[in-house]
GUVO-959699 format. One line per field, with one value per residue (C-alpha): residue number from 0; x, y, z. Coordinates in pm, 1 decimal. Each point is the difference from the previous one (the first is absolute). Layout:
<nodes>
pos [NUM_...]
px [X_...]
py [Y_...]
pz [Z_...]
</nodes>
This chain:
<nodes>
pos [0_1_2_3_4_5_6_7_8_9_10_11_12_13_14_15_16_17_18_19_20_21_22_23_24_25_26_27_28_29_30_31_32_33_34_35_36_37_38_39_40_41_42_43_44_45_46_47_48_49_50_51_52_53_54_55_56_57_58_59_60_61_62_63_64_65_66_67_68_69_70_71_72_73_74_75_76_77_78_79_80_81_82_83_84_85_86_87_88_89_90_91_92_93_94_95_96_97_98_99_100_101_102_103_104_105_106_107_108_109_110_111_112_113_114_115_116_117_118_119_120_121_122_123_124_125_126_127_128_129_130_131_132_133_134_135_136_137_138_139_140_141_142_143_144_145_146_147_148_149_150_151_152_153_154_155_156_157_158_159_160_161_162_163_164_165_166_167_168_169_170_171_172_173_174_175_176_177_178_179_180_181_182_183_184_185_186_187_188_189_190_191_192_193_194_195_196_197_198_199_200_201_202_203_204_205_206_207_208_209_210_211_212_213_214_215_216_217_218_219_220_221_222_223_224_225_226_227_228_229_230_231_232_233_234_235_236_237_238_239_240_241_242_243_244_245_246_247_248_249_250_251_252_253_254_255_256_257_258_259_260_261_262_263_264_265_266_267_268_269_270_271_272_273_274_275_276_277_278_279_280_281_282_283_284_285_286_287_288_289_290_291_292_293_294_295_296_297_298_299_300_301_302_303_304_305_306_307_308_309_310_311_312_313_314_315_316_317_318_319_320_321_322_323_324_325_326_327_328_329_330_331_332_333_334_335_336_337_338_339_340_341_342_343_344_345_346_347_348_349_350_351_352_353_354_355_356_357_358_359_360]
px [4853.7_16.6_-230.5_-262.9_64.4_-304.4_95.9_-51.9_-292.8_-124.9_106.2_-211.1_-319.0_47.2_100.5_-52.2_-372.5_141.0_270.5_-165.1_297.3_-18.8_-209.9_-283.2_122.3_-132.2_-219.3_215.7_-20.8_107.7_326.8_123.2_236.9_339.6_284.9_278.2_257.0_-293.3_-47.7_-380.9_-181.6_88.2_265.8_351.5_-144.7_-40.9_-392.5_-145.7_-138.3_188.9_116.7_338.6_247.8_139.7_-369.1_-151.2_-351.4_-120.4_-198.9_368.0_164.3_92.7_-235.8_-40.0_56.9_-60.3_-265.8_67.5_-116.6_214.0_-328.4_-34.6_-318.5_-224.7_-342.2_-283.2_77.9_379.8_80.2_227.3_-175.0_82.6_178.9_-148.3_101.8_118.6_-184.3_210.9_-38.6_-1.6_387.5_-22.4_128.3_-103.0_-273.4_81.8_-303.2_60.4_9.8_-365.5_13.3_6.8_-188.9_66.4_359.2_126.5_252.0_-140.7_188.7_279.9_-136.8_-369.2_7.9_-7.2_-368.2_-62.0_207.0_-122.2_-342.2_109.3_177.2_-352.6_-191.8_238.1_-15.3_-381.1_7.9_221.9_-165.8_-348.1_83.2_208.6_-383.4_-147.3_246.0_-59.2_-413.4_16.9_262.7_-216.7_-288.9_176.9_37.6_-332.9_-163.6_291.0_-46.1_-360.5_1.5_267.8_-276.6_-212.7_-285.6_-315.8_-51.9_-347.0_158.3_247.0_-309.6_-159.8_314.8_1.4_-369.6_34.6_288.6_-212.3_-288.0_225.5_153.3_-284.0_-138.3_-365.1_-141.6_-209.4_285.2_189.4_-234.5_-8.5_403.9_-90.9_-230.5_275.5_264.2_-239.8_-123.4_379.7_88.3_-324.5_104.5_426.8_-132.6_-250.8_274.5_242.3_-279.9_53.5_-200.6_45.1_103.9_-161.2_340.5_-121.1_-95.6_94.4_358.7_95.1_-161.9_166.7_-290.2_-308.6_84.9_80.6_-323.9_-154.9_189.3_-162.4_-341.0_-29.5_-112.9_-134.1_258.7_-246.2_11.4_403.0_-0.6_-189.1_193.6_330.3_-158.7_-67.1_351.4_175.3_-243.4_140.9_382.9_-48.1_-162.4_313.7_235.1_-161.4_-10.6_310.8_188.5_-255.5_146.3_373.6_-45.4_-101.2_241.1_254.8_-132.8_-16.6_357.9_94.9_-194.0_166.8_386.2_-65.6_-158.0_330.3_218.2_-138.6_35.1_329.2_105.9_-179.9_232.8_283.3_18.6_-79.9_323.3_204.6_-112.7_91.7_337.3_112.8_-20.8_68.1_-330.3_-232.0_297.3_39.6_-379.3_-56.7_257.2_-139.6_-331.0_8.9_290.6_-209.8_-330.0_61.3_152.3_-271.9_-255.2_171.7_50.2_-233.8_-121.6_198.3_274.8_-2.0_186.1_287.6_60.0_-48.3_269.0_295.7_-56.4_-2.4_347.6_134.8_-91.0_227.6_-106.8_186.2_-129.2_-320.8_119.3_-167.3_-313.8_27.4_-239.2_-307.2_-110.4_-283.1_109.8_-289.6_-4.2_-134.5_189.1_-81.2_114.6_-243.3_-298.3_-218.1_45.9_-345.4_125.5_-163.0_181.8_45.8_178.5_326.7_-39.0_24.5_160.1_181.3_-312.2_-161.2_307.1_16.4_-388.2_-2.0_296.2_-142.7_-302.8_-346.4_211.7_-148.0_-372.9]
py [6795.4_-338.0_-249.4_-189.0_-317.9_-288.8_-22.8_395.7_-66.5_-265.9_191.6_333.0_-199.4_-108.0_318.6_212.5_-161.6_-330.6_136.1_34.9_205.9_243.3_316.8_115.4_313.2_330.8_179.8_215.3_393.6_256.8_118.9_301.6_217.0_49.6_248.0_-122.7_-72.5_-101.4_-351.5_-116.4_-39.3_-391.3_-39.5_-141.0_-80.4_-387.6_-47.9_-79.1_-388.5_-122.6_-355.7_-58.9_-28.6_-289.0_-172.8_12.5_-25.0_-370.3_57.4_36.4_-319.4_-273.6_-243.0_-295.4_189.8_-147.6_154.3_9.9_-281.4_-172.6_-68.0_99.8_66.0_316.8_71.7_149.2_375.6_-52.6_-73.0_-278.9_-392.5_-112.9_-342.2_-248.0_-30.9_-332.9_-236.5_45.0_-191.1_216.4_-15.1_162.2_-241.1_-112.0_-299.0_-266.5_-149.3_-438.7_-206.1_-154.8_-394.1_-242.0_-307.1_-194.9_103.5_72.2_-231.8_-247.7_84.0_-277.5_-5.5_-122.7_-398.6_-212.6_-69.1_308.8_69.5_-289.5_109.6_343.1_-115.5_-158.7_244.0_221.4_-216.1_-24.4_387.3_-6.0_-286.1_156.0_347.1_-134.3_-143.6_292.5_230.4_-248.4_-25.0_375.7_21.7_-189.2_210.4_318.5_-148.6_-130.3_363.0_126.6_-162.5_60.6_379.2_22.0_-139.3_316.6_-215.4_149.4_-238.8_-84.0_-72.8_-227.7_-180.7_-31.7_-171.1_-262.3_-0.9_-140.5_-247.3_-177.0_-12.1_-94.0_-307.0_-128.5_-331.9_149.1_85.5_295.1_166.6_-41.4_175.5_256.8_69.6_21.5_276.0_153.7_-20.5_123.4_253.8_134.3_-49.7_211.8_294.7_-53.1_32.6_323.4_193.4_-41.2_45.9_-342.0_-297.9_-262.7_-295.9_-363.6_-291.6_-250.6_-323.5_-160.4_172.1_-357.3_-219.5_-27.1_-298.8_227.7_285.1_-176.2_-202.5_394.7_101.8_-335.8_55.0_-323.9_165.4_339.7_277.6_-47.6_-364.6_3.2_248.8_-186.3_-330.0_238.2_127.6_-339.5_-135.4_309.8_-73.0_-375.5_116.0_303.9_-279.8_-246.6_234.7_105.1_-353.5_-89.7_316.7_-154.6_-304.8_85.5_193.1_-298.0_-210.6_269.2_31.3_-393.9_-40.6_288.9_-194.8_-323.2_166.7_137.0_-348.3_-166.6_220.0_-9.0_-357.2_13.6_203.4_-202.0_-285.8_185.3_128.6_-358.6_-114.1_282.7_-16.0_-377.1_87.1_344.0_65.8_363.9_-3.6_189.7_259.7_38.9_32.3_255.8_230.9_-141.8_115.6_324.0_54.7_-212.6_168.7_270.0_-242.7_-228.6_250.5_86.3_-313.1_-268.0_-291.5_-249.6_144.2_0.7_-300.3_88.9_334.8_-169.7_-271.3_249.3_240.6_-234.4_-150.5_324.4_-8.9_-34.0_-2.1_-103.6_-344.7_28.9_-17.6_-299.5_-26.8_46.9_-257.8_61.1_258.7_-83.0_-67.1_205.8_281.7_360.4_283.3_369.4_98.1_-213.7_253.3_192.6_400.1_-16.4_-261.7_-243.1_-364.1_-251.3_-276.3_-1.6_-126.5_-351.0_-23.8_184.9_22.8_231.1_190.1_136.9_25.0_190.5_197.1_79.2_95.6_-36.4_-149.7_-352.5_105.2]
pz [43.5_106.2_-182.0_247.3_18.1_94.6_371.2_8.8_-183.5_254.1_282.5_-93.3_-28.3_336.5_88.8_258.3_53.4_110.1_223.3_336.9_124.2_-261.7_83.6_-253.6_-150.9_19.1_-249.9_-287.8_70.6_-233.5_-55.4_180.8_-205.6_175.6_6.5_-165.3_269.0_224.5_125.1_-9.3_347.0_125.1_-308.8_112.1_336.0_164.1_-41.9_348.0_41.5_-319.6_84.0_178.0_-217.5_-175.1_-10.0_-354.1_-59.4_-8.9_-368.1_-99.9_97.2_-283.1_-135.2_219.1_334.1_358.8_222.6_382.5_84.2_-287.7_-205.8_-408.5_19.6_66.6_61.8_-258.4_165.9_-60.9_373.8_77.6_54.8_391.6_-12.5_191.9_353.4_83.9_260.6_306.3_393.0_282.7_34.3_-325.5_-163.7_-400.7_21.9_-233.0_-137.3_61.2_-306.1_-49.7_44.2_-274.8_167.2_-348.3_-100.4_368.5_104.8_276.1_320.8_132.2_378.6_-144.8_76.9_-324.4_44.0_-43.5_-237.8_-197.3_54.1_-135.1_-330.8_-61.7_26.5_-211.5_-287.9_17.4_-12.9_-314.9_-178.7_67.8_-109.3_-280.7_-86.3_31.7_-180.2_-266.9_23.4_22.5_-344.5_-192.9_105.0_-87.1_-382.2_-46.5_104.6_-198.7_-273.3_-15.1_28.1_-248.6_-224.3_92.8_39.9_276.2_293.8_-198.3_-314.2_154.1_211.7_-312.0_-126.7_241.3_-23.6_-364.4_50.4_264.0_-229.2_-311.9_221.2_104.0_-138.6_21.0_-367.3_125.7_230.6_-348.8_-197.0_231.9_-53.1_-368.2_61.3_245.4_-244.8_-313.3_240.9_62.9_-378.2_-123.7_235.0_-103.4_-407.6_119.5_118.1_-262.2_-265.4_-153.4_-133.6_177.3_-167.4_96.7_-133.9_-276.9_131.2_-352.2_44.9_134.4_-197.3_-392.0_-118.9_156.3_-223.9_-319.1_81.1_-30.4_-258.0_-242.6_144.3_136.6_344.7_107.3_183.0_272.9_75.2_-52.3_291.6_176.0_-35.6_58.7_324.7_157.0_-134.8_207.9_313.6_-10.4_-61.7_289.4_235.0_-46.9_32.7_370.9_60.0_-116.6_231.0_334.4_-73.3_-35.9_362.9_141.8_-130.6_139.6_350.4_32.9_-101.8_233.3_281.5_-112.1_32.0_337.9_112.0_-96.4_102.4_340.6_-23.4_-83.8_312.9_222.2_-172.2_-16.9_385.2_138.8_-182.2_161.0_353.7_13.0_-175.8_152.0_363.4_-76.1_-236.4_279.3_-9.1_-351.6_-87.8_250.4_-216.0_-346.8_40.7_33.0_-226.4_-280.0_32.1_-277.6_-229.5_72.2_-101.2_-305.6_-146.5_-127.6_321.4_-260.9_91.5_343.6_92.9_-218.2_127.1_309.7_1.4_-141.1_252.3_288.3_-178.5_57.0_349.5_291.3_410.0_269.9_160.2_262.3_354.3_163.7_175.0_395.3_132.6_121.0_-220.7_-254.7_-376.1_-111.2_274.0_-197.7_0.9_36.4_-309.8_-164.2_123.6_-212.4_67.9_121.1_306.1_-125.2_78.5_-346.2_-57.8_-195.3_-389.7_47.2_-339.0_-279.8_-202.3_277.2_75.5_-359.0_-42.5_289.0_-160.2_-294.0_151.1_-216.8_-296.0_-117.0_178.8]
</nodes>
């Protein structure tokens, strides 16, 4: 006998039921005893209806056979899945879907006059810079509720949260004592569910002469707490006032940088425009180029980074002025995308403010 092998196997639990060609066969009857030398009724004969031959049964083709239509697939009852029919014109010919339009990344076509095309290029860049903005806006979004439901904390606990720093920062006494009651509130449930004691910190921990002063008798445990207590509320308070102060300090010489950077720009491009005629020319390709490195680098720095870029720098000459035509006369490309008409930056400094967008504000 020859042993089954898994294809067999696979094949004769699809058997006969998944075949749709194959007919359902007839009920068993009992044997009828024959003469030897007899040939049993229908034995030896071609059975009527069989399929032609050559075809095999389709519950008997290899693993990873084709339906008619091409498709692998078949349905719940075992019949073949129909392939899609393709989208086809009344010529009968395939419809090919067109390629959806990129109005950002498109290329800008050659017969569009360089107005608009100018006009265009703007506009394109105000697309990418404001949804490089708000890929950014929405990033940092994405970590904060991140990193707040990582924490596992309930919208009311994290309200209560922010609840308490506003009360702890405040410079109001009462809206202070009532963070101390938040905070003792939170602490009292925290030691109730772990079934521990809470533990209040030694205000004499800090203060060597207070508990050698209770150790001699020469004052009560009582008063040294006391004294400990308003020694820590002085330290606490010049600590706060010490870390107010530093901010400021911080945000004034921030403030002061930008002020003389700006300064030095305005210097800085009055010197070039009386000294290079190609100035207008080079700034115009500065600018841009500049404005992340501007925004990634200290205002201090500015007029550096400035200078050794526009070193590197080389434009051909401006063509001279036909006569006539105003020296200040706007240009299209200067528009807003919402049409509306403003003046050119007059000056460097606006040019890469305007680059850099609400940087400096």
């Amino acid at each position: 006998m020859v042993e089954e092998t898994v294809l067999d196997a696979v094949n004769a639990a699809l058997g006969e039921q998944i075949s749709p060609t194959t007919e359902t066969p007839e009920p068993e009857t009992p044997e009828e005893e024959t003469v030897e030398g007899e040939t049993p009724e229908g034995e030896g004969d071609e059975p009527e209806g069989d399929e032609p031959e050559g075809d095999e049964p389709e519950g008997d083709e290899p693993e990873g056979e084709t339906g008619p239509n091409g498709e692998r697939e078949r349905n719940a009852d075992g019949t073949w899945k129909k392939a899609e029919a393709a989208k086809v014109d009344k010529d009968g010919k395939p419809i090919v879907e067109p390629k959806k339009a990129d109005p950002v990344n498109d290329p800008i076509p050659k017969d569009v006059k360089k107005e608009t095309q100018d006009r265009i290029r703007s506009l394109i860049d105000t697309t990418k810079t404001v949804t490089a903005e708000r890929d950014q806006i929405q990033q940092n979004f994405d970590y904060m509720v991140k990193g707040v439901q990582s924490t596992g904390a309930t919208p009311a606990q994290y309200g209560e949260t922010l609840n308490w720093l506003a009360l702890f920062n405040s410079n109001d006494p009462v809206s202070q004592g009532k963070a101390l009651e938040l905070v003792e509130s939170v602490a009292e449930r925290l030691s109730t569910l772990l079934g521990r004691e809470r533990t209040v910190g030694d205000p004499l921990a800090a203060h060597a002469d207070l508990k050698d002063a209770v150790t001699k008798g020469q004052i009560t445990p009582q008063y040294a707490k006391e004294i400990a207590r308003t020694r820590n509320g002085q330290t606490f308070r010049t600590e706060l006032t010490t870390n107010a102060s530093n901010a400021e300090q911080q945000r004034q010489a921030a403030e002061t940088e930008l002020n003389t950077a700006r300064s030095d720009l305005s210097a800085l491009e009055q010197t070039l425009i009386a000294s290079d005629p190609s100035y207008a020319a080079k700034k115009a390709i500065l600018v841009p180029a500049l404005k992340p490195v501007f925004a990634s680098i200290p205002p201090s720095q500015w007029k550096q980074k400035f200078m050794e870029a526009y070193r590197n720098i080389k434009v051909n000459a401006p063509a001279a002025k036909p006569k006539g035509i105003p020296a200040n006369q706007p240009l299209r490309a200067g528009r807003q995308p919402a049409g509306g008409q403003t003046r050119a930056p007059s000056n460097m400094l606006e040019a890469i403010n305007g680059a850099l967008g609400s940087m400096g504000k």
